[in-house]
C-alpha positions in Angstrom: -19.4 -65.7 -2.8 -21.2 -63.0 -4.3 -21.0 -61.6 -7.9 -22.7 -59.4 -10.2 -25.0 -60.6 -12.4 -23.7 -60.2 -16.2 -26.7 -61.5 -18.0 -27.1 -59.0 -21.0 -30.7 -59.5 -21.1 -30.9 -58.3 -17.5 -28.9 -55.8 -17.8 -31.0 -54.3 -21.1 -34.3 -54.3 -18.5 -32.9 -52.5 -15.9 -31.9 -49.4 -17.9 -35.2 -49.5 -18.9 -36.4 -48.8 -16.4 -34.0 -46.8 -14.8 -35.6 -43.4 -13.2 -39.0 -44.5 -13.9 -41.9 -44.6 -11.5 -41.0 -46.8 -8.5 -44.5 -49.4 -9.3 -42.8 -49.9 -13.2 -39.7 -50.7 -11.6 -40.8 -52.7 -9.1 -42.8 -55.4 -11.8 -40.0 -55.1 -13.4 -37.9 -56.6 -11.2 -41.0 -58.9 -10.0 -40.6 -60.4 -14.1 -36.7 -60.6 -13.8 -37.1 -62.7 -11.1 -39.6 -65.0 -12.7 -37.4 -64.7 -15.5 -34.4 -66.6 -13.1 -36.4 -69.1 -11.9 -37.3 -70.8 -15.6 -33.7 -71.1 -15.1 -33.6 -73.0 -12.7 -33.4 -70.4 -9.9 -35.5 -69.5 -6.7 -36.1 -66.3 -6.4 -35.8 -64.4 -3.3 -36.9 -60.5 -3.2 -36.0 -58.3 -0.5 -36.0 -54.4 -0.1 -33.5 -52.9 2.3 -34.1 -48.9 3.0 -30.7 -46.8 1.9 -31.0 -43.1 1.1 -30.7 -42.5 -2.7 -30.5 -38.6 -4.0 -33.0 -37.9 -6.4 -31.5 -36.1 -9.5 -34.5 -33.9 -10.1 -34.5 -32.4 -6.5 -31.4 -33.8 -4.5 -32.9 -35.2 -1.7 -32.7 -38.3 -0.7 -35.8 -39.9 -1.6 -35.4 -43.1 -2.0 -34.7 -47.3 -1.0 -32.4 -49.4 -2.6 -34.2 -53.1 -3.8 -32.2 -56.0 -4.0 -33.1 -59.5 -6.0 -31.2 -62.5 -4.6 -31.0 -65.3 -7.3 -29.8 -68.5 -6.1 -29.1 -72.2 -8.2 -31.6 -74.6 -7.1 -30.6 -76.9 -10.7 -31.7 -78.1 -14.0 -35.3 -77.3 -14.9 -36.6 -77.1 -18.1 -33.9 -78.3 -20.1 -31.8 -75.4 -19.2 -28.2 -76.0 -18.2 -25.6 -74.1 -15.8 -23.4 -73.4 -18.7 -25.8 -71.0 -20.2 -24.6 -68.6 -17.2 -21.4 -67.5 -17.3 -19.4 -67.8 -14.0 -22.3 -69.0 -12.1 -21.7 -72.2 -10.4 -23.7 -74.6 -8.7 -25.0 -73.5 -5.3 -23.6 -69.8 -5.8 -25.2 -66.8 -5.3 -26.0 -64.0 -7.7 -27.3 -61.1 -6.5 -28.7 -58.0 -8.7 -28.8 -54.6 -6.8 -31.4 -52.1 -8.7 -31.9 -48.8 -7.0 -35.6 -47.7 -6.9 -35.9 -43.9 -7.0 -39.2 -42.2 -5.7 -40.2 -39.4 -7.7 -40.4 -36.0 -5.2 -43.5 -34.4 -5.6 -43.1 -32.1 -2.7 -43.0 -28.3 -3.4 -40.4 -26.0 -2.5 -40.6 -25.0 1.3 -41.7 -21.2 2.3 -38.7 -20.7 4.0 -36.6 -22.0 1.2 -38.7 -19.3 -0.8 -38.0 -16.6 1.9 -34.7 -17.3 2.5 -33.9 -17.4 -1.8 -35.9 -13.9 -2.1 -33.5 -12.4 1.2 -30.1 -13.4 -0.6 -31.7 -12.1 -4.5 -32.3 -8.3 -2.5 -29.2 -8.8 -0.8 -27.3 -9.3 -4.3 -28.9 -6.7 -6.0 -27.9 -4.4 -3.1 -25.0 -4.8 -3.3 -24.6 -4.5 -6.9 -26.3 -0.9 -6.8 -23.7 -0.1 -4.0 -20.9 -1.3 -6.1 -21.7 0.4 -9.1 -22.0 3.5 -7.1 -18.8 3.4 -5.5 -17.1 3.0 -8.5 -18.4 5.5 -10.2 -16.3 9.0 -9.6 -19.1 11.3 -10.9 -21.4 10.1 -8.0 -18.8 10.5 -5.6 -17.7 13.6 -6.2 -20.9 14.8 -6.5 -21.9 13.6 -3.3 -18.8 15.2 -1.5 -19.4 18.7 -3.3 -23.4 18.4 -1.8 -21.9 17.5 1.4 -19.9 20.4 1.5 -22.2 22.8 0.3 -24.5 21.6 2.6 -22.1 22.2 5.8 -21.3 26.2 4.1 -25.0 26.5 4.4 -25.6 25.1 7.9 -23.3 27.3 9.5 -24.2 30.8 7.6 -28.4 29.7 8.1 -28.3 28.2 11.4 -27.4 28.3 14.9 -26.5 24.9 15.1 -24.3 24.9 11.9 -21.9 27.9 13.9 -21.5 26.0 17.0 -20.2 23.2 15.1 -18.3 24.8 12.0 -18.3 23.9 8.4 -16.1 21.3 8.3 -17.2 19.2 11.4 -20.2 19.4 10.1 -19.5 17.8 6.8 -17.0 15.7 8.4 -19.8 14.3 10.2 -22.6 14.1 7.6 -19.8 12.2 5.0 -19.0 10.3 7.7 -22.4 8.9 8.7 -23.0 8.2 4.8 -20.1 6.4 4.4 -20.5 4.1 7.2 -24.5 3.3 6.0 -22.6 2.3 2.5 -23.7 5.4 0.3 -19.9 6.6 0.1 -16.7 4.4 -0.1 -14.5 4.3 2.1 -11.8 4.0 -0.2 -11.8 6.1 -3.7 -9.2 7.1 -6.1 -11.0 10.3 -5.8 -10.1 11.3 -2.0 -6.4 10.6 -2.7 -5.8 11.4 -6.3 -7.4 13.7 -6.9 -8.7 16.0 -3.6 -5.6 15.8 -1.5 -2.9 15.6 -4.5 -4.4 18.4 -6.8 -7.3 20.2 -4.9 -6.1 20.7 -1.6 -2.5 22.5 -3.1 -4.7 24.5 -5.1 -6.6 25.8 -2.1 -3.3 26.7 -0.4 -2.3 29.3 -2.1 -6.0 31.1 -2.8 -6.5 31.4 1.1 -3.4 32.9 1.3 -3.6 36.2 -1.6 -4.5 38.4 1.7 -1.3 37.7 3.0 0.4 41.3 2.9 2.9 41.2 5.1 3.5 44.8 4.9 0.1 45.7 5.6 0.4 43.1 8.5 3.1 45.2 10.7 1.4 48.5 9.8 -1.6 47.5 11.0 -1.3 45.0 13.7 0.7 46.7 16.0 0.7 45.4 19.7 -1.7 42.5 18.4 1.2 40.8 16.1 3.8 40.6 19.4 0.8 39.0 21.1 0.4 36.6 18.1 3.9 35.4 18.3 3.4 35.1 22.1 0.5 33.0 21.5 1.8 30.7 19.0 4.6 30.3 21.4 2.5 29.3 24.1 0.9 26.8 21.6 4.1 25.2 21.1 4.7 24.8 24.6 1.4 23.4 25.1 1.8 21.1 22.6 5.5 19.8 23.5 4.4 19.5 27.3 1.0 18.0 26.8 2.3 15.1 24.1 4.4 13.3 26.7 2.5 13.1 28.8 -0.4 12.4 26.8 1.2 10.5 23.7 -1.8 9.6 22.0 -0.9 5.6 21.5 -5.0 4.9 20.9 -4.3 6.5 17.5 -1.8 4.3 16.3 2.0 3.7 16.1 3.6 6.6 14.7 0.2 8.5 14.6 0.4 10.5 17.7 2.8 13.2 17.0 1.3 13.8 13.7 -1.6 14.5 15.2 -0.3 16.9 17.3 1.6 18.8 15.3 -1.6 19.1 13.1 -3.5 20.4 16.2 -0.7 23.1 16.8 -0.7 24.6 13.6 -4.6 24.5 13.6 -4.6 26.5 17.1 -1.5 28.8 15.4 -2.9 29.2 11.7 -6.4 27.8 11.5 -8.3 25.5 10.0 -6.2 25.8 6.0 -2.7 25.0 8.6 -4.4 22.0 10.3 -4.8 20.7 6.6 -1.7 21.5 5.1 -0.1 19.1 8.2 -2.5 16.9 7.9 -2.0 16.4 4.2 1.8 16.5 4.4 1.8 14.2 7.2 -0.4 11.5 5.9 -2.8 11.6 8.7 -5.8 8.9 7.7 -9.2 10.2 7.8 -10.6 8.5 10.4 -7.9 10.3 12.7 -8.7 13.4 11.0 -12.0 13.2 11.7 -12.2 12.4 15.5 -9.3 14.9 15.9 -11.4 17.6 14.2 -14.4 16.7 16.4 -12.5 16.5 19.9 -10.5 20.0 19.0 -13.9 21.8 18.2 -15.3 20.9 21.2 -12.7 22.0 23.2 -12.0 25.4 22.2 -15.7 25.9 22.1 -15.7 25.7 26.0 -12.3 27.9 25.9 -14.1 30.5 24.2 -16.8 30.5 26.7 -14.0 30.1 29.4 -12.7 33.4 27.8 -15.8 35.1 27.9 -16.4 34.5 31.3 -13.1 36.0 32.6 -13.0 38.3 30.4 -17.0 39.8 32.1 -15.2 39.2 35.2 -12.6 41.9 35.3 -12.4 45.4 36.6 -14.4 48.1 34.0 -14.0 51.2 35.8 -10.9 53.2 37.0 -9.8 56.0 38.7 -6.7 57.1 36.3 -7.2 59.8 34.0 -8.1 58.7 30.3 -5.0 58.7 28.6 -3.0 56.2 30.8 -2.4 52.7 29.9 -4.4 51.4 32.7 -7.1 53.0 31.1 -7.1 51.8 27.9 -6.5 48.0 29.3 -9.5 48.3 31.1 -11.7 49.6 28.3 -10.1 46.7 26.4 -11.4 44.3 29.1 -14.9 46.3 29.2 -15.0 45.6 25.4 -13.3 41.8 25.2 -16.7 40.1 24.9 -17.7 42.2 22.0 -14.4 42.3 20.1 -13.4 38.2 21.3 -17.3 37.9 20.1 -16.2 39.5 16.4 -12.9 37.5 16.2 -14.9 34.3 16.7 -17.2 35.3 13.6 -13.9 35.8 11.6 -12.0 32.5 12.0 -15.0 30.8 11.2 -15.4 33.0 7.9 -12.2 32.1 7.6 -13.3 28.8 7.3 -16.2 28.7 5.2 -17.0 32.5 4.6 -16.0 35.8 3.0 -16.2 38.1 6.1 -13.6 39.8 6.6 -12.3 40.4 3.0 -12.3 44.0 1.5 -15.0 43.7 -1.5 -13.8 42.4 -4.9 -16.3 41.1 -7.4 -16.1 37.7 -8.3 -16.1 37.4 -12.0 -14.7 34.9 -14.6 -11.8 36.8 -14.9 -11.1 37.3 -11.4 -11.8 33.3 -10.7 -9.6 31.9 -13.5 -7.4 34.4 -12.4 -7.1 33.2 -8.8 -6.8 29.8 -9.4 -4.4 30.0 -12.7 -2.2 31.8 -10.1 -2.5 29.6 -7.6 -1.2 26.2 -10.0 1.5 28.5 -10.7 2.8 29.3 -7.7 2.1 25.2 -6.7 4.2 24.0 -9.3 6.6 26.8 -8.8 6.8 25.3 -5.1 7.2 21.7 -6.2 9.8 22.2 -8.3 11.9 24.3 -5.6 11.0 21.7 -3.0 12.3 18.4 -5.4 15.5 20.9 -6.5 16.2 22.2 -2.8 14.1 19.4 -0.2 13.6 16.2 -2.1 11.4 13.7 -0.5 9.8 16.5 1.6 5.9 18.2 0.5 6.0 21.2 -1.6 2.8 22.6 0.4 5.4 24.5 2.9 7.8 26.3 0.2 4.4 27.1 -1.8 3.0 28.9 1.0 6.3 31.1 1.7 6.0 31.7 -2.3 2.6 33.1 -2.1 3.2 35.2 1.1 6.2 36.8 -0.5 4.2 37.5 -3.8 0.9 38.8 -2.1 3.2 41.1 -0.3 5.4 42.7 -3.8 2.2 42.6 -5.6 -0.6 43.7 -3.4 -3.2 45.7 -5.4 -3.1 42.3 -8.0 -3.8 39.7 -4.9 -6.2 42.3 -3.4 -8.0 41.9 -6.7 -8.6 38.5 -6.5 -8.2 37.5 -3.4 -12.3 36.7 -2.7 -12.3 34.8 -5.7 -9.4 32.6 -4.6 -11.1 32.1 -0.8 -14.2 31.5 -2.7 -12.5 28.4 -4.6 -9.7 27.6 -1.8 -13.0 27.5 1.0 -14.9 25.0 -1.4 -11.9 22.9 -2.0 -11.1 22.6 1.7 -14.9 21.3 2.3 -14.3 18.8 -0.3 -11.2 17.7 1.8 -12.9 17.8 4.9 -15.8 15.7 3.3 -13.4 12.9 1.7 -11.6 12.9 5.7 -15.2 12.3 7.4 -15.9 9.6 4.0 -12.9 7.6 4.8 -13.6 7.0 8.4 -15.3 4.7 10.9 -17.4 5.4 13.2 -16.5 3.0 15.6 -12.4 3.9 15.3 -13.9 7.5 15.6 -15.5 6.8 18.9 -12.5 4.9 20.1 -9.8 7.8 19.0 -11.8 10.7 20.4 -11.5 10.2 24.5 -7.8 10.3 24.1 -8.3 13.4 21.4 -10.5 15.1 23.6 -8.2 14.8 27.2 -4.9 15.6 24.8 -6.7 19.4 23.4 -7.6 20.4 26.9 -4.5 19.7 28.0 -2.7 21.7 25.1 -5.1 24.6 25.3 -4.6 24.8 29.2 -1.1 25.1 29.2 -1.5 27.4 26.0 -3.3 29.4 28.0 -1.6 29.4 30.9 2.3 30.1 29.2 0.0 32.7 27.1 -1.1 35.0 30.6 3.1 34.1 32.1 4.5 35.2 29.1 2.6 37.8 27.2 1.1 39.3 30.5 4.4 38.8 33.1 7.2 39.2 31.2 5.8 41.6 27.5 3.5 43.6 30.1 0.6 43.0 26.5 -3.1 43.8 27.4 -5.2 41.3 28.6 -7.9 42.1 25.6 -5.0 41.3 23.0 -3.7 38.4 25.0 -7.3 36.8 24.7 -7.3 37.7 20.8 -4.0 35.8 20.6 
């Protein structure tokens, strides 16, 4: 049987030596044995090769050395009974582990490798520090939406695509290279609870309604007729067309947000949006798809619009006359009414000229937080659980119209503000989506607006020209 060796002695050289260099060790153990045979043992040495970590390096650098020590008898006056538990023709073996000191250096990819993950960390630090930090974000969104103002009043390029798609898609490449969040306390708490309201009301001062039915004449029936045909459009083409790439429970949302942007423009499509909870990647590709396609029903309208009879034999005060002036004239005057609903995006055209002062701009928007918490506290007393956005914009319409001259004074301050605020949310839309959900969401987008805009168009010409006998040149307008 084999047992430990308990010899004190042996013990005390052993953890001497313990972690020393492997030749000290291995006299040492050459002198233990001698040591066991004036005992009367023979000595035996062997070396068997088992791994054994290193503690300075952890690898395993090392062989484990084993002395055998085995009772041969009485020599030199020395007895058995001066080893405790050893008996006669037993075996004691002592098991020291000889470690070999590394003196390799560190390998180059070990180096590399250590240097990649350090960058990596302190990447990721910067980024987090950045996303967390509110000022930085916000002032990235308000040079994002600058930026998109400017591109569409400088450029050619910025018109084609609009203010907000172009922010939408500048904030949304920067989010998804890691400059923006994704996620922020600013997009939600603060842009679409506080900034967004606020813009509601300002882009809505010009809304005289009186000055509306004096002025509009023919051109309002054909409004209603066209947001008719926009409903019918949207109801036909959502069934057909339910948008289930989106989401569950994502498609009609969409859709109604798409209406009201084809009824109201771009300040309606946020107001549903908001009030609907749409997510911003959804926003973003519906944004995109949308533009595209009335971009190509503009030029569709152009087209026809060339294409139809300019002269006529009727004298120059019949109706016929006057229709087919219109339709001489529809590329200009469908050319002018582009230029205004994109000012009425991102620009002033089209506003009577007010200065914009301190007084006029606190003005604006000191109205406008009235008139939104005015509108939420009707909505909680009258709607509760519903958003306040709809009830604050019937509140402002009614005011602009009893108090005209005092909304015509600051209403270009209040689109000023309301303008930049919309950018912002367009900007925090394009920073909370994905590119790759973008991409997936915007061939079912894309198919579902040229659907609604075809049957818009085509209830707009049954309607309007059929059955309200409307002028083509106003019909187009619609």
């Amino acid at each position: 049987m084999t047992t430990h060796c308990t010899s004190q002695r042996q013990r005390r050289m052993v953890d001497s030596v313990c972690g020393g260099p492997a030749a000290v060790r291995m006299t040492v153990l050459l002198l233990v044995g001698s040591c066991h045979s004036s005992h009367g043992f023979g000595s035996m040495v062997t070396t068997t090769n088992h791994p054994i970590w290193n503690r300075g390096t952890a690898q395993p650098l090392s062989t484990t050395t084993s002395i055998s020590t085995t009772p041969t008898g009485r020599r030199h006056g020395g007895s058995f009974a001066s080893w405790p538990n050893v008996k006669p023709s037993s075996t004691t073996t002592t098991t020291i582990t000889s470690t070999t000191t590394s003196m390799q250096a560190v390998p180059v990819a070990a180096a590399a490798t250590a240097t990649t993950v350090s960058t990596s960390t302190l990447f990721t630090t910067i980024q987090r520090s950045l996303h967390g930090n509110p000022t930085f974000v916000l002032s990235t969104l308000l040079l994002l939406s600058t930026f998109g103002i400017t591109l569409e009043q400088k450029t050619t390029l910025g018109k084609a695509l609009s203010a907000p798609l172009a922010t939408m898609g500048l904030s949304l490449i920067i989010a998804n290279v890691g400059i923006l969040p994704f996620v922020s306390p600013l997009y939600t708490n603060v842009i679409n609870q506080y900034l967004v309201p606020l813009a509601v009301p300002m882009l809505l001062y010009d809304s005289n309604l009186r000055r509306v039915f004096s002025d509009t004449g023919s051109l309002l029936l054909a409004f209603v007729v066209g947001a008719f045909s926009t409903i019918v459009g949207t109801l036909i083409a959502f069934p057909l067309l339910p948008l289930h790439a989106l989401g569950p429970n994502v498609g009609w949302r969409v859709a109604c947000a798409l209406a009201a942007r084809h009824i109201g423009g771009a300040i309606n499509f946020v107001a549903v949006a908001d009030t609907l909870q749409i997510s911003g990647t959804v926003v973003s590709a519906a944004i995109a798809a949308d533009n595209i396609v009335v971009a190509f029903y503009f030029g569709f309208l152009f087209y026809i619009s060339k294409a139809g009879p300019v002269t006529t034999t009727t004298t120059n005060n019949s109706p016929e006359t006057k229709e087919d002036e219109g339709e001489k004239d529809i590329s200009t005057t469908t050319t002018t009414t582009v230029t205004a609903t994109t000012s009425e995006d991102t620009g002033l055209g089209g506003l009577d000229s007010s200065p914009i002062t301190l007084e006029t701009l606190g003005a604006s928007i000191t109205v406008s937080s009235c008139l939104v918490t005015m509108g939420g506290m009707l909505t909680k007393w009258l709607f509760p659980g519903v958003s306040s956005l709809p009830l604050t914009s019937v509140l402002t319409v009614v005011a602009a119209t009893l108090f005209p001259q005092f909304f015509v004074h600051i209403r270009t301050a209040g689109s000023a503000l309301g303008i930049l605020f919309i950018q912002l949310f367009f900007a925090a839309s394009g920073a909370a989506g994905s590119i790759p959900l973008v991409l997936k969401s915007a061939p079912s987008l894309f198919a579902f607006c040229t659907l609604q805009i075809g049957i818009h168009f085509l209830t707009l010409l049954a309607v309007g020209k059929g059955l309200c006998k409307l002028p083509s040149r106003e019909l187009y307008l619609a």
